[in-house]
C-alpha positions as CSV (number, residue, x, y, z in Angstrom):
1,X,-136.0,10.6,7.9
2,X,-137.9,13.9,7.3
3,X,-140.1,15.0,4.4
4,X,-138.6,16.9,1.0
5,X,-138.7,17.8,-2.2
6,X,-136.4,19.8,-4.7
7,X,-137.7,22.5,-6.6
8,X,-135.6,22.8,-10.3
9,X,-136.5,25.6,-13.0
10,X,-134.3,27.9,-15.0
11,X,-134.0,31.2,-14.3
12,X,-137.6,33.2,-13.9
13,X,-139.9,29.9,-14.3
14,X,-141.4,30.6,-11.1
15,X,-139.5,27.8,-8.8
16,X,-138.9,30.2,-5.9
17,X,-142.3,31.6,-5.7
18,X,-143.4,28.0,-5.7
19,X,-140.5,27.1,-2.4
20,X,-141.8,30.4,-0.5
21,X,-145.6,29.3,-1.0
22,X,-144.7,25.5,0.0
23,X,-142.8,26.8,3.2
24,X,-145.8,28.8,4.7
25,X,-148.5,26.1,3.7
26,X,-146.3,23.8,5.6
27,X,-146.2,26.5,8.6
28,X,-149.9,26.6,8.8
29,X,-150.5,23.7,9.0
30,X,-148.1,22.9,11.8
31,X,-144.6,21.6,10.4
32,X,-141.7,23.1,10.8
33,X,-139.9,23.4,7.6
34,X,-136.0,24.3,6.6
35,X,-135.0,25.7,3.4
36,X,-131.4,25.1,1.6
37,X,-131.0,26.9,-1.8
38,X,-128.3,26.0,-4.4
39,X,-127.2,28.6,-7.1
40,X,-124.6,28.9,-9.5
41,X,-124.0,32.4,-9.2
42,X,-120.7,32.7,-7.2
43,X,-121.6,34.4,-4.5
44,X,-124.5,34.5,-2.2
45,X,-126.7,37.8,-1.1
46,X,-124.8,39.6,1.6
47,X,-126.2,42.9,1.3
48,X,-125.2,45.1,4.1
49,X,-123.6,42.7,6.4
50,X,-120.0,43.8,4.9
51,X,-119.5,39.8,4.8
52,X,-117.9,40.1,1.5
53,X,-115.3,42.2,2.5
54,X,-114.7,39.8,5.6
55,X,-114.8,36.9,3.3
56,X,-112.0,38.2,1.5
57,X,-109.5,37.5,4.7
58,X,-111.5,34.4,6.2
59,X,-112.5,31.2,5.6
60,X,-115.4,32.0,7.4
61,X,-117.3,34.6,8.5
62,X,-121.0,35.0,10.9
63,X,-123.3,37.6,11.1
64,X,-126.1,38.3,13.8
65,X,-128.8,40.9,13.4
66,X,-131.6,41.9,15.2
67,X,-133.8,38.7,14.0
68,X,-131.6,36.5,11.8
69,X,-127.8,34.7,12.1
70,X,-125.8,33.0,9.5
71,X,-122.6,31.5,8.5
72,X,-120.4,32.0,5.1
73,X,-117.7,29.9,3.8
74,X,-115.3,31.2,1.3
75,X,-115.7,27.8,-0.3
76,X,-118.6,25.7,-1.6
77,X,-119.4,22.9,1.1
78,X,-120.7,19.7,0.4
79,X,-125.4,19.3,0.0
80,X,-124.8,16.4,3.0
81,X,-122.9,19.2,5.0
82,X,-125.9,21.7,4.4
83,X,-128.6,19.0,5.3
84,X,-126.8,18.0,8.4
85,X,-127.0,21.7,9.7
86,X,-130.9,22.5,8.6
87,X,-133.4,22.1,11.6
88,X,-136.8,21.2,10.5
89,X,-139.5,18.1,9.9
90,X,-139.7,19.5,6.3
91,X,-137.1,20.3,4.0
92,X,-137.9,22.3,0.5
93,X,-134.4,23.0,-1.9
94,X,-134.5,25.4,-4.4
95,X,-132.2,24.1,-7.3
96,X,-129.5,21.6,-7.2
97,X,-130.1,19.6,-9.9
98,X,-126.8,18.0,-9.8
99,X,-127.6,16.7,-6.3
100,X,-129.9,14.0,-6.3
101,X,-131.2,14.1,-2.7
102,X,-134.9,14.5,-2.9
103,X,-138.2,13.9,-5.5
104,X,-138.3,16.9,-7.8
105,X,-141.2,19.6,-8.7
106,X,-140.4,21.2,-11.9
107,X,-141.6,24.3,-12.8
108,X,-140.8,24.6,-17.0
109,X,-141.0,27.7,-19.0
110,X,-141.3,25.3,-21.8
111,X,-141.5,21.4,-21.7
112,X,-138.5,20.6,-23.5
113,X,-136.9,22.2,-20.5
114,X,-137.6,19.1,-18.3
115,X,-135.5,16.9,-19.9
116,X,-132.7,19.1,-19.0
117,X,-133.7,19.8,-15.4
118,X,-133.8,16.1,-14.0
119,X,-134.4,12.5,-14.9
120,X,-137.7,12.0,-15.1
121,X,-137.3,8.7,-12.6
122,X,-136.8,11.3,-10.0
123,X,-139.4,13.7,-10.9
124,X,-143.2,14.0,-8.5
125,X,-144.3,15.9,-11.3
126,X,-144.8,19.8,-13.4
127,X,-145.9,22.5,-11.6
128,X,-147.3,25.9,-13.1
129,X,-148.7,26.5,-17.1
130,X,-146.7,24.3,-18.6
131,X,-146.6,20.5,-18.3
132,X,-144.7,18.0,-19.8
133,X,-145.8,14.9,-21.4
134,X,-145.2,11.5,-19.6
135,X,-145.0,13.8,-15.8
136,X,-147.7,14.4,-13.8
137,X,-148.6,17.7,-13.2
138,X,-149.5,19.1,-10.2
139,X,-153.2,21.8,-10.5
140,X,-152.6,23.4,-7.4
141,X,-150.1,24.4,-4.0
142,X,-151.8,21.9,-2.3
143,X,-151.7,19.2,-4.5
144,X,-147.8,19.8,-4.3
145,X,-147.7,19.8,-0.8
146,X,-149.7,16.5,-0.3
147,X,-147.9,14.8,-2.8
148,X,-144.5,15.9,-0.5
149,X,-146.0,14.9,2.7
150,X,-147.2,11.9,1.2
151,X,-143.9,10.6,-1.1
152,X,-141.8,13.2,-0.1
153,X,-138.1,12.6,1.5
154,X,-134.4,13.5,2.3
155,X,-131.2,11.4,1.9
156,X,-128.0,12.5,3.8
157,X,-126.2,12.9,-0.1
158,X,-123.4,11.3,0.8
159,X,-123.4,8.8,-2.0
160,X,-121.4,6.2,-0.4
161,X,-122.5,3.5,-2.5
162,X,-123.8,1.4,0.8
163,X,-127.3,1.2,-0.5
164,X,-126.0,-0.8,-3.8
165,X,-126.7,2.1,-6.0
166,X,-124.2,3.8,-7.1
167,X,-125.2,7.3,-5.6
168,X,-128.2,8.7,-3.4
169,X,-129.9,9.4,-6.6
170,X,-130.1,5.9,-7.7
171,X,-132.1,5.4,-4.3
172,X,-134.3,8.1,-4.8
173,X,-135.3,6.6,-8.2
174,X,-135.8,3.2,-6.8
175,X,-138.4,5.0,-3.9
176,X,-140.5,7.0,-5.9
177,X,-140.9,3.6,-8.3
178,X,-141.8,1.7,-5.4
179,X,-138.3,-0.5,-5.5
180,X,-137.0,0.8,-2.4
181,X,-138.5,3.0,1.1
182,X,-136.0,5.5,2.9
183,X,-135.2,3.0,5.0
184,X,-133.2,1.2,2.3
185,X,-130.5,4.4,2.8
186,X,-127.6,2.4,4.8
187,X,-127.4,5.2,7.5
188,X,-131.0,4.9,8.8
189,X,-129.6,1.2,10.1
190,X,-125.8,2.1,11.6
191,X,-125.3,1.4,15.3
192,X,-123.5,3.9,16.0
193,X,-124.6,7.1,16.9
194,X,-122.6,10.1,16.9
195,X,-123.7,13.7,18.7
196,X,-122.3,17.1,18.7
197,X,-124.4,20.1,20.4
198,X,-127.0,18.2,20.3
199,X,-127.0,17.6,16.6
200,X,-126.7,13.9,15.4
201,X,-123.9,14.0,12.7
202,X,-125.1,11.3,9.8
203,X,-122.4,8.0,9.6
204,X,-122.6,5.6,6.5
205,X,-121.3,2.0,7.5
206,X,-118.1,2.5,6.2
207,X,-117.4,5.4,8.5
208,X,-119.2,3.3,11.7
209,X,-117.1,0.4,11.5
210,X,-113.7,2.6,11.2
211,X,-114.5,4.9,14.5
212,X,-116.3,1.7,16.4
213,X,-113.1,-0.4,15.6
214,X,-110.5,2.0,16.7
215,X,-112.7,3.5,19.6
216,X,-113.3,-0.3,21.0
217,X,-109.3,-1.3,20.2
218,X,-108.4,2.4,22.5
219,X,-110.7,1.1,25.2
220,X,-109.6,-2.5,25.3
221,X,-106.3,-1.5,26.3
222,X,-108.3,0.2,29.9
223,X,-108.6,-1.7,32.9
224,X,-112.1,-3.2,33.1
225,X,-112.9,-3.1,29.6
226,X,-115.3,-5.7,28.7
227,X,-117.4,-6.5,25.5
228,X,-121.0,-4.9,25.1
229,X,-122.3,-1.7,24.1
230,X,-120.4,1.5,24.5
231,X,-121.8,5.1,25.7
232,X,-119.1,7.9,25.9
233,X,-120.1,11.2,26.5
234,X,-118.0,15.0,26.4
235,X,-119.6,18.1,27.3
C-alpha cells in the first residue's frame, strides 16, 4: 500500500502551497509521487482545451497537448475510482474532507477551524502559523514529509465495511492510534487478483467471492476442469 496524506484548509490557508512543496521534496528525494485534488467548485480548470464546451454533449471528454493528457467526466466519480487510476509510490490530496482515505495535515487560518476540517483521530498534525491545541504541529516541510513517509498511507475508500469499521475512516483512526496497520484494510488480503492494462483494479472480499464463485461455477461446466488455482488471461 503506498504512502499519503490529505491536506484540508479553507480557502487561502495555504494547503496548496503546502501539496506543491510536498510533491517536489518527495521528487528529489527519489519517489514518485501522484496528486488527486478535490474541490467543491463545480467545475474543474479547463482553460483553453474547449473541454467545457465538449462536456456539454459527452459524458466524457480527453485532451492531449504537447506535455500533458487528461480525462473529464461530466459527473463526479467516486475518491476509490480516482485512487485506482493515480500512478505513483506517494500520494498527496488536496481537500476532501468528506473522504476519509488518508492521515490529515491541516493548515488553519485560525484554530477553531480544525474542528471543522477533520476529526482530530485522523489528524498527523497543524501545519503553518497557526496551531491548534491537543495537535501536533509540524515546524517545517520536512518534518511533514517524514512524518508522511513514516505514518503516512492510502486506503482504496471503498468503505465496504470488511475491516469491521464501519468506513475506511474508522481504519484510518484505528492506524494512526496504533490499533490497526494498513494491512488490517480487507483488500490487501483477497486472493483474487484482477488486471486491466496493466493496472490492478482493487476487490474488497465481498466482490472476490461473487466473481471467484461464478467464474469457477462457468469453468466447471468445461471438459478438464479440476479444483486448484485459476489464471485466465485476455489481451
Amino acid at each position: 500500500m503506498r504512502k499519503g496524506v490529505q491536506v484540508l484548509g479553507f480557502k487561502k490557508s495555504g494547503k496548496t502551497g503546502l501539496c506543491e512543496a510536498l510533491l517536489a521534496h518527495f521528487t528529489s528525494r527519489g519517489f514518485s509521487p501522484c496528486a488527486l485534488k478535490c474541490t467543491h467548485n463545480p467545475g474543474l480548470d479547463k482553460e483553453d482545451t474547449d473541454t467545457d464546451r465538449f462536456l456539454a454533449h459527452c459524458r466524457t471528454v480527453g485532451a492531449i497537448a504537447a506535455r500533458e493528457s487528461a480525462l473529464f467526466w461530466n459527473d463526479p466519480r467516486k475518491i476509490s475510482d480516482m485512487i485506482a487510476m493515480l500512478d505513483g509510490d506517494v500520494l498527496v490530496v488536496e481537500g476532501g474532507r468528506e473522504h476519509a482515505v488518508a492521515p490529515r495535515v491541516l493548515v488553519l487560518h485560525e484554530a477553531a477551524e480544525a474542528e471543522a476540517l477533520s476529526d482530530p483521530g485522523l489528524v498527523l498534525g497543524t501545519y503553518g502559523t497557526v496551531r491548534a491545541p491537543g495537535l501536533p504541529h509540524f515546524e517545517s516541510l520536512e518534518a511533514v514529509a517524514e512524518a508522511v513517509l513514516e505514518k503516512g498511507f492510502v486506503l482504496p475508500g471503498l468503505d465496504c465495511g470488511a475491516c469491521g469499521r464501519e468506513d475506511c475512516g474508522g481504519l484510518a483512526a484505528d492506524i494512526l492510534a496504533g490499533r490497526a496497520t494498513p494491512d488490517d484494510c480487507a483488500t490487501t488480503r483477497v486472493a483474487l487478483s484482477v488486471t486491466v492494462g496493466g493496472r490492478q483494479l482493487t476487490v474488497n472480499p465481498f466482490v472476490e467471492r461473487i466473481l471467484a464463485s461464478g467464474i469457477r461455477g462457468l469453468l466447471s461446466e468445461l471438459k478438464g476442469f479440476s479444483p486448484g488455482p485459476i489464471e485466465i488471461r485476455i489481451d
